[in-house]
C-alpha positions as CSV (number, residue, x, y, z in Angstrom):
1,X,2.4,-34.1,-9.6
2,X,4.0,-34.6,-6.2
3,X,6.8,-31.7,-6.8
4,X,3.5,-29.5,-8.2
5,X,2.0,-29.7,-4.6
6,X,5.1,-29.3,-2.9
7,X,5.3,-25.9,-4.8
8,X,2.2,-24.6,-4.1
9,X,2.3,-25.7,-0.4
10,X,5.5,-23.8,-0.2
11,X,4.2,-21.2,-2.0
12,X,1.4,-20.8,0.4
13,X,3.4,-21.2,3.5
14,X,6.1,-18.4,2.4
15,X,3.4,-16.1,1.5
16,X,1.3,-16.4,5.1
17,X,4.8,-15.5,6.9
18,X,5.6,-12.8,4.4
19,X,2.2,-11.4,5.2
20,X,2.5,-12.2,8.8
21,X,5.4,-10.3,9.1
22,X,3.8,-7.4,6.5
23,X,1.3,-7.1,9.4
24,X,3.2,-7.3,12.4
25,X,5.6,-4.1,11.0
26,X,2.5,-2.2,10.0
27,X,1.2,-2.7,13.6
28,X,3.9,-2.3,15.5
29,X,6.4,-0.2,13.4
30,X,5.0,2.9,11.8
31,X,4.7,6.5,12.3
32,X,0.5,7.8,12.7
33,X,0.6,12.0,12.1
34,X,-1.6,13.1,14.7
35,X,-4.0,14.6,12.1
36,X,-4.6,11.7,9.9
37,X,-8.1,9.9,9.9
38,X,-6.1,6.9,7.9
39,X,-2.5,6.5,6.6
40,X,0.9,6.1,8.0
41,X,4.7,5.6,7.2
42,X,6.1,2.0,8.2
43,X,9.4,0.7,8.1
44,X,8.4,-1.5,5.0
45,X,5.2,-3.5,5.6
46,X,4.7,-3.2,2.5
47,X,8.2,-5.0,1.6
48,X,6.6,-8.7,2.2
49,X,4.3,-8.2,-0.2
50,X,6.0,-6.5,-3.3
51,X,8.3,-9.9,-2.2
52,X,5.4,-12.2,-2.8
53,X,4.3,-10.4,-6.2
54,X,8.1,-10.7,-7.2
55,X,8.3,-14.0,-6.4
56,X,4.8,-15.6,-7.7
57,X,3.5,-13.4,-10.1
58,X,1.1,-10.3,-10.2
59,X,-2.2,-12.4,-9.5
60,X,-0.8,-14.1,-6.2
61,X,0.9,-10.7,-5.3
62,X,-2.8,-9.1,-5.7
63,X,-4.2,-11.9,-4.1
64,X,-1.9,-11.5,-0.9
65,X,-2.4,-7.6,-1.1
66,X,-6.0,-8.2,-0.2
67,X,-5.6,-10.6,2.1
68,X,-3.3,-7.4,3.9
69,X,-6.0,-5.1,3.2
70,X,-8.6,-7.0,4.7
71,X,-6.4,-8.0,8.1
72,X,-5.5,-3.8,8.4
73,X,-8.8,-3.0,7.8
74,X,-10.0,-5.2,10.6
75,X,-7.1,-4.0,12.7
76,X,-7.8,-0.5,11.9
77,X,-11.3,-0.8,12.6
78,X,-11.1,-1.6,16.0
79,X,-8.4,1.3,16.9
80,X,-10.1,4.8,19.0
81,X,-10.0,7.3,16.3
82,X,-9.7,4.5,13.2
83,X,-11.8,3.5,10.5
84,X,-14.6,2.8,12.7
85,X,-14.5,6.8,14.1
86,X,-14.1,7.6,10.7
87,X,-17.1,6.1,9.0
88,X,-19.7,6.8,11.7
89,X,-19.2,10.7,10.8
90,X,-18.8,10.0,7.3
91,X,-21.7,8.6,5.6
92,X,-21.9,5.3,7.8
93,X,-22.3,1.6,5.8
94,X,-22.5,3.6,1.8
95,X,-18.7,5.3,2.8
96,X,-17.5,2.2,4.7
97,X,-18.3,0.3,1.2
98,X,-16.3,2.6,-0.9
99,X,-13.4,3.1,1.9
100,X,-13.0,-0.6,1.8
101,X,-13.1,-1.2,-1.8
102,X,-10.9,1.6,-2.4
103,X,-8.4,1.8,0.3
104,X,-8.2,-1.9,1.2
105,X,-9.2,-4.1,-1.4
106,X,-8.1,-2.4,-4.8
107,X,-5.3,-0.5,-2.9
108,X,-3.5,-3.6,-1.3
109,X,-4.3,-5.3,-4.4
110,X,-2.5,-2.9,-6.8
111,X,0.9,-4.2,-4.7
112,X,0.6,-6.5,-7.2
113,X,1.7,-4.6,-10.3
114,X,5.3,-5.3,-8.4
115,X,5.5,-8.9,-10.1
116,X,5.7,-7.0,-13.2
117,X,8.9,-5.6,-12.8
118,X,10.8,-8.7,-13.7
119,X,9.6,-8.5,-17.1
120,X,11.9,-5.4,-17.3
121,X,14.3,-5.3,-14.8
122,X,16.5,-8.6,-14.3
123,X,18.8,-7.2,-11.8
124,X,17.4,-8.8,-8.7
125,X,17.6,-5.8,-6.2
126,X,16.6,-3.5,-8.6
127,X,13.8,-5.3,-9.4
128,X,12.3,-5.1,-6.4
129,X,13.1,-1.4,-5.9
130,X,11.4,-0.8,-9.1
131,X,8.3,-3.1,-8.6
132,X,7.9,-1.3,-4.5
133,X,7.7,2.1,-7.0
134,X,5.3,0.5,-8.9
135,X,3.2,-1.5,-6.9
136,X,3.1,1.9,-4.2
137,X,2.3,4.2,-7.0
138,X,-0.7,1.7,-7.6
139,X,-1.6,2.3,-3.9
140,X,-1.6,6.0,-4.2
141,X,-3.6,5.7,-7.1
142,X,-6.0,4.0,-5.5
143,X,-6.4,6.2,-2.1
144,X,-5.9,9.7,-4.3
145,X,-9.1,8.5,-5.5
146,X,-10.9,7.8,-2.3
147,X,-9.5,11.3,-1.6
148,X,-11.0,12.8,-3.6
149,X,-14.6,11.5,-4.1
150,X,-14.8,10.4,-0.5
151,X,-13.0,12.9,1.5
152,X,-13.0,16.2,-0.6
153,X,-14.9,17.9,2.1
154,X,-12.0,18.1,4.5
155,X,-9.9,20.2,2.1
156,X,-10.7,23.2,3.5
157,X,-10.1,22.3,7.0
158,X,-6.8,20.6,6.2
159,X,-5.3,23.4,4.5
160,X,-6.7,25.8,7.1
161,X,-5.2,24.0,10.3
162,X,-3.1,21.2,9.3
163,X,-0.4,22.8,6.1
164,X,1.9,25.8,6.1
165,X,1.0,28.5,3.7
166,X,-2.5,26.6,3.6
167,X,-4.2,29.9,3.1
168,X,-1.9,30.2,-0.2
169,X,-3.7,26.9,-1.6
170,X,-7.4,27.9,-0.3
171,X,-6.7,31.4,-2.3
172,X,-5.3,29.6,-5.3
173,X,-7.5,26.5,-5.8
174,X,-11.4,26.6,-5.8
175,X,-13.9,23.1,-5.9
176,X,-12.3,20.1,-7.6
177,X,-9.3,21.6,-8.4
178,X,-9.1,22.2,-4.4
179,X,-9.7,18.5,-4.0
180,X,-7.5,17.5,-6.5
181,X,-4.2,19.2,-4.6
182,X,-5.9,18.3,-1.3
183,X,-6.0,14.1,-1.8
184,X,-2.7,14.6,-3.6
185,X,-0.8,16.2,-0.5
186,X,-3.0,14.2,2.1
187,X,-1.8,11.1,0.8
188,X,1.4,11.6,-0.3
189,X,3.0,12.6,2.9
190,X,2.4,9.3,3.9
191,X,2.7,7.6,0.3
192,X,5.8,9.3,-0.5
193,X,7.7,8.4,2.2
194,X,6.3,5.1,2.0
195,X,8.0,4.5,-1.8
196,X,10.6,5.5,-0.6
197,X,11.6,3.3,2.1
198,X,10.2,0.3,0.4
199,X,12.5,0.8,-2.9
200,X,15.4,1.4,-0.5
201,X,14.2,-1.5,1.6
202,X,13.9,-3.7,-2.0
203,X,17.5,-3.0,-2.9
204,X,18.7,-4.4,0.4
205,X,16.7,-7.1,0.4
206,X,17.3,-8.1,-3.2
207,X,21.6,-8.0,-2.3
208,X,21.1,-10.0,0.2
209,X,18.5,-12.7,0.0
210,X,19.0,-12.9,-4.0
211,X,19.3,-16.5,-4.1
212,X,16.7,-17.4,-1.7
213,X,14.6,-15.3,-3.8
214,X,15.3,-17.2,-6.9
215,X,14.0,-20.8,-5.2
216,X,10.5,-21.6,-5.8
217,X,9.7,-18.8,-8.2
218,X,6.7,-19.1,-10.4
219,X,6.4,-15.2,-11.5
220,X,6.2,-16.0,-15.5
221,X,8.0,-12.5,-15.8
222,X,11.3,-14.2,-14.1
223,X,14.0,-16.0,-16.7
């Protein structure tokens, strides 16, 4: 019973600094383009928690992804030209609902498909760069959406100011189909990136921290 509750303090203590460091790099060490309402490229926040889901599971790694979510939306929130600009010219409390369900919530939460990878992967760095691809495909997922049934109205302005050869997509795409390539590009030239650097980030990590990663594991996906 004792050695239980040892685990599950240390398993509560490793994931507040993994998520304290998560935060501190998506703070502090990430790129904002100058015409994004939301999104950015970090040098792996989101490393900590694919970590966690590796580590503990897909449940814990969902749970710690919106605990992230939450902290970045309240972060966010209180930046000049953040979520709070955002909402107040797009459909006030009803958007901010379905921006933080959406982009925080199920989002950060979907970090948690990384756990899985284990279950098919038992090299330990690849594991991790596979789970980041994942978990961040998850993520992408889940803010193509908002994208697109929150956001669809800016297409037209985006591809106008903001994308070269943007007349070639107004000309070519019309209504959903507009929105569609629209949420796609938006978020993937942050998202993209984002996989990236976090699977390259996962095979470092895994090389070197491989047996510290092995301690204390209670993913049910990891022999």
């Amino acid at each position: 019973m004792q050695t239980n509750q040892n685990q599950k303090i240390l398993r509560l203590t490793e994931s507040g600094i993994l998520l304290a460091i998560g935060i501190l790099i998506d703070t502090f060490l990430k790129f904002d383009a100058t015409w994004l309402y939301g999104g950015s490229v970090t040098l792996c926040s989101m490393l900590p928690l694919v970590v966690i889901a590796y580590k503990y599971g897909p449940a814990w790694g969902s749970l710690a992804g919106v605990v992230h979510g939450l902290i970045t939306m309240l972060i966010s929130g209180g930046r000049a030209g953040g979520l709070a600009a955002m909402i107040e010219s797009n459909g006030g409390l009803t958007t901010f609902f379905w921006v933080m369900l959406l982009d925080y919530i199920l989002a950060f939460a979907a970090i948690g498909l990384a756990g899985f990878a284990p279950k098919f992967v038992k090299n330990v760095p690849a594991a991790l760069a596979v789970g980041a691809v994942i978990g961040l495909l998850g993520r992408y997922l889940c803010h193509f959406l908002s994208g697109f049934f929150l956001f669809s109205g800016y297409a037209e302005w985006f591809f106008g100011e903001n994308v070269p050869w943007g007349g070639w997509f107004l000309e070519t795409f019309h209504g959903n189909a507009l929105s569609v390539v629209y949420s796609l590009i938006y978020n993937g030239l942050y998202m993209v990136p984002e996989i990236i650097i976090t699977a390259v980030g996962g095979l470092l990590i895994g090389g070197v921290l491989k047996s510290q990663l092995m301690k204390n594991r209670t993913n049910p996906f990891l022999s």
